[in-house]
Chimera marker file (.cmm) of the C-alpha trace (Angstrom):
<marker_set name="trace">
<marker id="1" x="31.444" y="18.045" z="2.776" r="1" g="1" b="0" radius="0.5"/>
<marker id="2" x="29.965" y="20.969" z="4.663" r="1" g="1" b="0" radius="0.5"/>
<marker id="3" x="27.576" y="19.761" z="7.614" r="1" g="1" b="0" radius="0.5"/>
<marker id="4" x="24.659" y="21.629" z="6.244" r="1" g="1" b="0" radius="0.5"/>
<marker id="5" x="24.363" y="19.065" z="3.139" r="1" g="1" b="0" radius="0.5"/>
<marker id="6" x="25.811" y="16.101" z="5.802" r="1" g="1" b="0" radius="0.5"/>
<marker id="7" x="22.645" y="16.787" z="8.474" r="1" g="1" b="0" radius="0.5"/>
<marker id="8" x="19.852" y="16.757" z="5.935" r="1" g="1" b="0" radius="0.5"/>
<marker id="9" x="21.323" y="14.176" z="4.244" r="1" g="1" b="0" radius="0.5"/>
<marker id="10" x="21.219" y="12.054" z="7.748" r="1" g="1" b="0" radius="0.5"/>
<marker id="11" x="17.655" y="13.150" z="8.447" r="1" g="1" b="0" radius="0.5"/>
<marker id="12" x="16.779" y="11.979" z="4.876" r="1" g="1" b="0" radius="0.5"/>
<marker id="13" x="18.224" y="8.457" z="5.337" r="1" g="1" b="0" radius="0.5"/>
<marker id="14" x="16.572" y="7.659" z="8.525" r="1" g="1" b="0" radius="0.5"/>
<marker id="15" x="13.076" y="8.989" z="7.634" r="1" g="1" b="0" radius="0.5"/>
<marker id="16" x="12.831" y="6.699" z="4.885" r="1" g="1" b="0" radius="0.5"/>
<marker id="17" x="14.837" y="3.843" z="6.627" r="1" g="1" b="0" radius="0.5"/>
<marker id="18" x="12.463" y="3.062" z="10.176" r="1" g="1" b="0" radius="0.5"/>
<marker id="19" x="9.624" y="2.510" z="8.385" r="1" g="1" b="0" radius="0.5"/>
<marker id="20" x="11.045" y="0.405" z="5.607" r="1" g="1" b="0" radius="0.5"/>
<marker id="21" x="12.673" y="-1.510" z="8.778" r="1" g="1" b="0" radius="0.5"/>
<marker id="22" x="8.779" y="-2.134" z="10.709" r="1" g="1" b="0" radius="0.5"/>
<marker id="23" x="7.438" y="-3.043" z="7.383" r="1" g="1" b="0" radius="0.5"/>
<marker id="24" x="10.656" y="-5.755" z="7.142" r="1" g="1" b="0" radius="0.5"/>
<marker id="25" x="10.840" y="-6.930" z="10.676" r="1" g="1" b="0" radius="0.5"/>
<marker id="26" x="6.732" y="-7.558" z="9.995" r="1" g="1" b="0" radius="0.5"/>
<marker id="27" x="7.134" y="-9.269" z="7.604" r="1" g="1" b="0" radius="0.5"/>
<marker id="28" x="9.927" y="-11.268" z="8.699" r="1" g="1" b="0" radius="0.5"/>
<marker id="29" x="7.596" y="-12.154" z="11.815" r="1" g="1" b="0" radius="0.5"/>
<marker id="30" x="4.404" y="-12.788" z="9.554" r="1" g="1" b="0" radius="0.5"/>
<marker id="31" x="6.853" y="-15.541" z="7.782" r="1" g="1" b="0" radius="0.5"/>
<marker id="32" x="7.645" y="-17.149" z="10.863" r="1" g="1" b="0" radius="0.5"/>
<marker id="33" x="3.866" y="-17.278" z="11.675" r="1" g="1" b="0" radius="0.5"/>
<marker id="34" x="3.561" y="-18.950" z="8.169" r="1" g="1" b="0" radius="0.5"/>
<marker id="35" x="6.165" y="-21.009" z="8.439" r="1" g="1" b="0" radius="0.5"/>
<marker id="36" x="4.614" y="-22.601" z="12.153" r="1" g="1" b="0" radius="0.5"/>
<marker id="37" x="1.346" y="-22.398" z="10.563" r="1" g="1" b="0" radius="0.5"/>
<marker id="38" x="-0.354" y="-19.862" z="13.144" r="1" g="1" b="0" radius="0.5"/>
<marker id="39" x="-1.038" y="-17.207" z="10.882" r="1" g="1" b="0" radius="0.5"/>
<marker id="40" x="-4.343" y="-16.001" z="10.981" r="1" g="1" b="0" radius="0.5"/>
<marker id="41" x="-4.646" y="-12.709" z="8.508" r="1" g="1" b="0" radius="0.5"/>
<marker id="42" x="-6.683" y="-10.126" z="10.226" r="1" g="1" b="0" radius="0.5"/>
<marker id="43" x="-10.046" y="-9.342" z="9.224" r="1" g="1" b="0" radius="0.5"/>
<marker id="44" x="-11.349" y="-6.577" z="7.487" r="1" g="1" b="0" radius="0.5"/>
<marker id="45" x="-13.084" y="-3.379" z="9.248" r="1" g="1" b="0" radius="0.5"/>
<marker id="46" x="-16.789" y="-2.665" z="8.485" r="1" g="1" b="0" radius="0.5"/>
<marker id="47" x="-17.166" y="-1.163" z="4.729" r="1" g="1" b="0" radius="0.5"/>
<marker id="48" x="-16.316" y="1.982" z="4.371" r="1" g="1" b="0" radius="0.5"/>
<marker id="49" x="-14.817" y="3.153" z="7.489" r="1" g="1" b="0" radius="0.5"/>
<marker id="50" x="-11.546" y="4.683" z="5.931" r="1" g="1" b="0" radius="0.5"/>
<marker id="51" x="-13.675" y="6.942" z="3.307" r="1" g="1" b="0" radius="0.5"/>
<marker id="52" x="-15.741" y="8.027" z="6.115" r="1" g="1" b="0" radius="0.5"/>
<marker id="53" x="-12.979" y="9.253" z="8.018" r="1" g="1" b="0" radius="0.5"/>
<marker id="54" x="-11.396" y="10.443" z="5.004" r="1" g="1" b="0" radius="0.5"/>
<marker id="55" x="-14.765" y="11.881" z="3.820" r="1" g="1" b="0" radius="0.5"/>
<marker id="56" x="-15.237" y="13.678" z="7.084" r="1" g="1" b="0" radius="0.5"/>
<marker id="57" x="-11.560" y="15.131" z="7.584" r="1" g="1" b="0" radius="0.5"/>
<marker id="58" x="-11.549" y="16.847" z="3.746" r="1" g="1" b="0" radius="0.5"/>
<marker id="59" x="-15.029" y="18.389" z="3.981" r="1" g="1" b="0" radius="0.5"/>
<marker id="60" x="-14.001" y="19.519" z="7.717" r="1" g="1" b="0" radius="0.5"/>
<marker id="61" x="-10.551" y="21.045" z="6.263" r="1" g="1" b="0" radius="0.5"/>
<marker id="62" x="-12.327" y="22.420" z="3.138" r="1" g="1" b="0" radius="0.5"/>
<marker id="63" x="-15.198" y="24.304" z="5.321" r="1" g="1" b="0" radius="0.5"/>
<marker id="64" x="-12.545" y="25.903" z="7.741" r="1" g="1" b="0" radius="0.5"/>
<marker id="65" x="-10.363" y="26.914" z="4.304" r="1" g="1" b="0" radius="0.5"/>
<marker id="66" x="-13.991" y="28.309" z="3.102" r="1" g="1" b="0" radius="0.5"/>
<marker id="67" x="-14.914" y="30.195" z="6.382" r="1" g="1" b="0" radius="0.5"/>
<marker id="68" x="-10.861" y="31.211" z="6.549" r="1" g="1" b="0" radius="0.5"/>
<marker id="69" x="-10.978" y="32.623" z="3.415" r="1" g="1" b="0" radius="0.5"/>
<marker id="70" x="-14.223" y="34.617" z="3.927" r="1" g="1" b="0" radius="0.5"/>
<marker id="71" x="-12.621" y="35.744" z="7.166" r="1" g="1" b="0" radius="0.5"/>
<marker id="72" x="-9.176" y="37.303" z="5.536" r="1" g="1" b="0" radius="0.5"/>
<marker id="73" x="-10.351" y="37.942" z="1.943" r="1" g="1" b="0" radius="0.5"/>
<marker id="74" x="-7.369" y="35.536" z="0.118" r="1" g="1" b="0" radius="0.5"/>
<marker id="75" x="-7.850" y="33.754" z="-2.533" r="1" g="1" b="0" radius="0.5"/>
<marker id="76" x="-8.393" y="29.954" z="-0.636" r="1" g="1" b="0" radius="0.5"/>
<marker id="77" x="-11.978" y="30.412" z="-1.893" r="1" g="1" b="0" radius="0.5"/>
<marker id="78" x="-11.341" y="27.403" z="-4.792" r="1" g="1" b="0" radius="0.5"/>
<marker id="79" x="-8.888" y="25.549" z="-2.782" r="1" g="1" b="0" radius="0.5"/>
<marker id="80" x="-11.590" y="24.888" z="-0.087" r="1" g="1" b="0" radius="0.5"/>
<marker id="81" x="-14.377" y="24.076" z="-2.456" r="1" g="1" b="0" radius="0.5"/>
<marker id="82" x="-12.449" y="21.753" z="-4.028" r="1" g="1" b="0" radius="0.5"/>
<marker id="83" x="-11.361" y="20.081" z="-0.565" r="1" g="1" b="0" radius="0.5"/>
<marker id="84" x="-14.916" y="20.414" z="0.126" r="1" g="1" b="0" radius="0.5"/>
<marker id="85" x="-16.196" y="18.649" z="-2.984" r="1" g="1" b="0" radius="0.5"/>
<marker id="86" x="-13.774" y="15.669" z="-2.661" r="1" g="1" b="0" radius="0.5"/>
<marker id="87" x="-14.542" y="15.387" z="1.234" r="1" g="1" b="0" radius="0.5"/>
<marker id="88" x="-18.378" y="15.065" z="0.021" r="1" g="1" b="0" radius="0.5"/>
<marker id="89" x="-17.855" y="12.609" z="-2.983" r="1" g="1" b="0" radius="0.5"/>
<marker id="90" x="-16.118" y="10.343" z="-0.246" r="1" g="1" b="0" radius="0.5"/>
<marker id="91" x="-19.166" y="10.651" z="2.146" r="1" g="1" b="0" radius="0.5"/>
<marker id="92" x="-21.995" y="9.736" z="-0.446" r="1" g="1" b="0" radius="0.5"/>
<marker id="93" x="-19.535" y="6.975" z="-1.281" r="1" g="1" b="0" radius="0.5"/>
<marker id="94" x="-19.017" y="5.651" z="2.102" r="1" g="1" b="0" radius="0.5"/>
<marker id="95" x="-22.942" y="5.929" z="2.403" r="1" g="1" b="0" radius="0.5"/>
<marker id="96" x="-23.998" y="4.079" z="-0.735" r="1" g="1" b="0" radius="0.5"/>
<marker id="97" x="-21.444" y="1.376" z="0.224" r="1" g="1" b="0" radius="0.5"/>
<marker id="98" x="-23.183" y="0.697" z="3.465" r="1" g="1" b="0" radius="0.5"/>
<marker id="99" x="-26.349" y="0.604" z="1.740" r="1" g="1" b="0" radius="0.5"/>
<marker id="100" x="-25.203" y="-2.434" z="-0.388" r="1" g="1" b="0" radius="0.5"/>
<marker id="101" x="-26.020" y="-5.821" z="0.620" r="1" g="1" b="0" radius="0.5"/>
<marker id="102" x="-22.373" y="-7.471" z="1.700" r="1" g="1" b="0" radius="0.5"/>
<marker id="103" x="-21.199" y="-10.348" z="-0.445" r="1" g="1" b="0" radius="0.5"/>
<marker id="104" x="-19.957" y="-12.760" z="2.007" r="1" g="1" b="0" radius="0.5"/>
<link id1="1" id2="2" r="1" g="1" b="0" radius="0.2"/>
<link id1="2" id2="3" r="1" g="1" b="0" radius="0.2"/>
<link id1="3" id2="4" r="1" g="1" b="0" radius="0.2"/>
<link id1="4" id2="5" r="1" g="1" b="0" radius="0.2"/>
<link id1="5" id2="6" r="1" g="1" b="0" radius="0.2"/>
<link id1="6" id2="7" r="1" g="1" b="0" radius="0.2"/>
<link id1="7" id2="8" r="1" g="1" b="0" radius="0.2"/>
<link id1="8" id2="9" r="1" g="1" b="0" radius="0.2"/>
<link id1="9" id2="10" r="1" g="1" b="0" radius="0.2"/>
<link id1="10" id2="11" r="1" g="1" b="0" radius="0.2"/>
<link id1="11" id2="12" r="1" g="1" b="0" radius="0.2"/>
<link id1="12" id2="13" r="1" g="1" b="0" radius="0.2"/>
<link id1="13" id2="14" r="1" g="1" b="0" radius="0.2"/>
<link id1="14" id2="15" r="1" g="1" b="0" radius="0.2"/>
<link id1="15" id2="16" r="1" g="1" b="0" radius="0.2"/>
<link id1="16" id2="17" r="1" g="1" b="0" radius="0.2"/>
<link id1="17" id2="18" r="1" g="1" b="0" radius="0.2"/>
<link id1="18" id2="19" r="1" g="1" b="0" radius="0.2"/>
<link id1="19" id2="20" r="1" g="1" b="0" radius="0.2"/>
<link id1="20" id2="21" r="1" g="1" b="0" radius="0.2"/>
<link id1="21" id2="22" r="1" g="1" b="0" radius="0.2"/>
<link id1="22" id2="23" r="1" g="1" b="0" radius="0.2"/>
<link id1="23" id2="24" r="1" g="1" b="0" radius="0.2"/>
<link id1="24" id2="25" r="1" g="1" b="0" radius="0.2"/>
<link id1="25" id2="26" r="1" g="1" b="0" radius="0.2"/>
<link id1="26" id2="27" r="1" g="1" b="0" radius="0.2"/>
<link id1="27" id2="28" r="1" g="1" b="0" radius="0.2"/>
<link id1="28" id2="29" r="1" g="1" b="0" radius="0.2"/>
<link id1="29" id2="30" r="1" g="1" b="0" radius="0.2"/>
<link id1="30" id2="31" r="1" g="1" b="0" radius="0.2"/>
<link id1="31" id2="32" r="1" g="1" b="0" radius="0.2"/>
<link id1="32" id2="33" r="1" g="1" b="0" radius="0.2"/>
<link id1="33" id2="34" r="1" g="1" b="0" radius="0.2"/>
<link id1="34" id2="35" r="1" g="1" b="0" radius="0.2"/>
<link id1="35" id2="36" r="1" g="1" b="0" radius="0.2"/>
<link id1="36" id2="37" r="1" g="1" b="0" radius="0.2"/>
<link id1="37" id2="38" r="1" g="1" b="0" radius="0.2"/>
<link id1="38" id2="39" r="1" g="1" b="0" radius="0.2"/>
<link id1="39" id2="40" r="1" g="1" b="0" radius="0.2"/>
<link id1="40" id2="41" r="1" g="1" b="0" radius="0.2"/>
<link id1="41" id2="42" r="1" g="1" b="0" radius="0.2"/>
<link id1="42" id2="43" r="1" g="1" b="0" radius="0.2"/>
<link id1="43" id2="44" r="1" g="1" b="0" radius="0.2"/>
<link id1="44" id2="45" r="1" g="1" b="0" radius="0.2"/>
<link id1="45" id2="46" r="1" g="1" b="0" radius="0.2"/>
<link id1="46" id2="47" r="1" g="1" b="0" radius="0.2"/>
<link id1="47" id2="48" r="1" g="1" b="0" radius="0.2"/>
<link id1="48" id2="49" r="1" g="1" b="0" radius="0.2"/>
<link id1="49" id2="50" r="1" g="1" b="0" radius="0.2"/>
<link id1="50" id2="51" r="1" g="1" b="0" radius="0.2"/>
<link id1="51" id2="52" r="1" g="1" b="0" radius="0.2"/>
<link id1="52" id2="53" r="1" g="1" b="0" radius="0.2"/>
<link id1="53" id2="54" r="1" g="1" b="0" radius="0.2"/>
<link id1="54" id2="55" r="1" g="1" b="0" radius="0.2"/>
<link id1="55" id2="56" r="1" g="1" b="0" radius="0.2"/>
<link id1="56" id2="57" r="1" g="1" b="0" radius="0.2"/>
<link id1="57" id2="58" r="1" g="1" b="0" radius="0.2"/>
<link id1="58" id2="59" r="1" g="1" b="0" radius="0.2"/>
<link id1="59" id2="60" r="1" g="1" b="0" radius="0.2"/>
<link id1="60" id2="61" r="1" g="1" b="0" radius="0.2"/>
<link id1="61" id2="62" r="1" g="1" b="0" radius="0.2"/>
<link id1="62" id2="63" r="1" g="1" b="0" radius="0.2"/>
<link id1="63" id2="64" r="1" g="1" b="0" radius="0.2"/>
<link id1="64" id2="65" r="1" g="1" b="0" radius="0.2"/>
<link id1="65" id2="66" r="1" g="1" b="0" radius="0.2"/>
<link id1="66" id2="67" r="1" g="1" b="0" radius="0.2"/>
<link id1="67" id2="68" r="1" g="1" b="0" radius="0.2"/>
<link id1="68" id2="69" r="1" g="1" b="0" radius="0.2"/>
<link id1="69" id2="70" r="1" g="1" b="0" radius="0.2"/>
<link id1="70" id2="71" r="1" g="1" b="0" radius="0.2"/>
<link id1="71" id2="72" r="1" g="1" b="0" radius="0.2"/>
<link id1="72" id2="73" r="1" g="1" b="0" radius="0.2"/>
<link id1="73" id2="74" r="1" g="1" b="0" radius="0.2"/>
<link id1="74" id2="75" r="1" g="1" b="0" radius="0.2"/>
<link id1="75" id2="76" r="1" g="1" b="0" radius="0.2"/>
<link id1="76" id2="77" r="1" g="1" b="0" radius="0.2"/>
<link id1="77" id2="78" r="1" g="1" b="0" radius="0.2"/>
<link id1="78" id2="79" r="1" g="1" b="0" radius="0.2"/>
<link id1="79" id2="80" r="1" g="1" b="0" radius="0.2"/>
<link id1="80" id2="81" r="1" g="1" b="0" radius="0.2"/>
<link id1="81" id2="82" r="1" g="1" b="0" radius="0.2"/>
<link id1="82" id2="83" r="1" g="1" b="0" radius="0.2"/>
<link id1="83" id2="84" r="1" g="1" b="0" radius="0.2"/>
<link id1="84" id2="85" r="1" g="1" b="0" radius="0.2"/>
<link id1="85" id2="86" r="1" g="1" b="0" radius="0.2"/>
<link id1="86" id2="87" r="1" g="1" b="0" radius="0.2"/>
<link id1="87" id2="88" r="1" g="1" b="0" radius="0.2"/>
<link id1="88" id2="89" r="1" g="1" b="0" radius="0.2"/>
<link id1="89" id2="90" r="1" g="1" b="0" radius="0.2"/>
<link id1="90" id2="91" r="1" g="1" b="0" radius="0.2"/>
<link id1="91" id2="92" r="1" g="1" b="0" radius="0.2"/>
<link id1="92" id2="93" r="1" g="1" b="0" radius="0.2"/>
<link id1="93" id2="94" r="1" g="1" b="0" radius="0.2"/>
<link id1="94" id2="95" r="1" g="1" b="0" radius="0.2"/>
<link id1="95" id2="96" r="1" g="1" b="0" radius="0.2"/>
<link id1="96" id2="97" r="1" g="1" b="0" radius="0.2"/>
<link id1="97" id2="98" r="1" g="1" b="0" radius="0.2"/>
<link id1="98" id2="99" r="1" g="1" b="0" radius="0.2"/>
<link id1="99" id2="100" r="1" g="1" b="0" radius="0.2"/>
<link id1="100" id2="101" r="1" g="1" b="0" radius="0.2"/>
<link id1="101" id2="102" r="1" g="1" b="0" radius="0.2"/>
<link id1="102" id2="103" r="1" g="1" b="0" radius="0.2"/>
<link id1="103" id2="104" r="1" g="1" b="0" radius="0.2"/>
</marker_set>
């Protein structure tokens, strides 16, 4: 085999491989924890945290592709207000999710 299929090949295996091996060696520790009975399962974060970052990030990305594409005249105009759309749907979700009552 020539080493320019041999080094990809390599790179391949072992960017798949560490995180399969933290995802086993946690579980393999949350077992234990199981097993002793100290487990204690972490709690949630406050609702909708992870949309509003998400929410904020894609309407950041699609107004820079906007103002990019005004800038150099290419043809990112749809990309960007499609990025820009999605980053908005997740912030009025994130916002009427905070506005309902919590059922705990």
């Amino acid at each position: 085999m020539d080493t320019s299929v041999i080094v990809p090949l390599v790179a391949i295996v072992f960017v798949f491989s560490i995180p399969l091996l933290a995802i086993w060696t946690e579980h393999k520790r949350d077992m234990a924890l199981i097993e002793k009975g100290l487990y204690k399962p972490e709690k949630p974060g406050p609702r909708g945290q992870a949309t509003l970052v998400w929410g904020l990030i894609l309407a950041l990305l699609g107004v820079a592709l906007l103002i990019g594409s005004l800038q150099v005249m290419e043809a990112l105009l749809l990309p960007g207000m499609i990025v820009v759309a999605v980053g908005i749907a997740l912030l009025v979700y994130t916002f009427i999710m905070r506005r309902e009552k919590p059922t705990e």
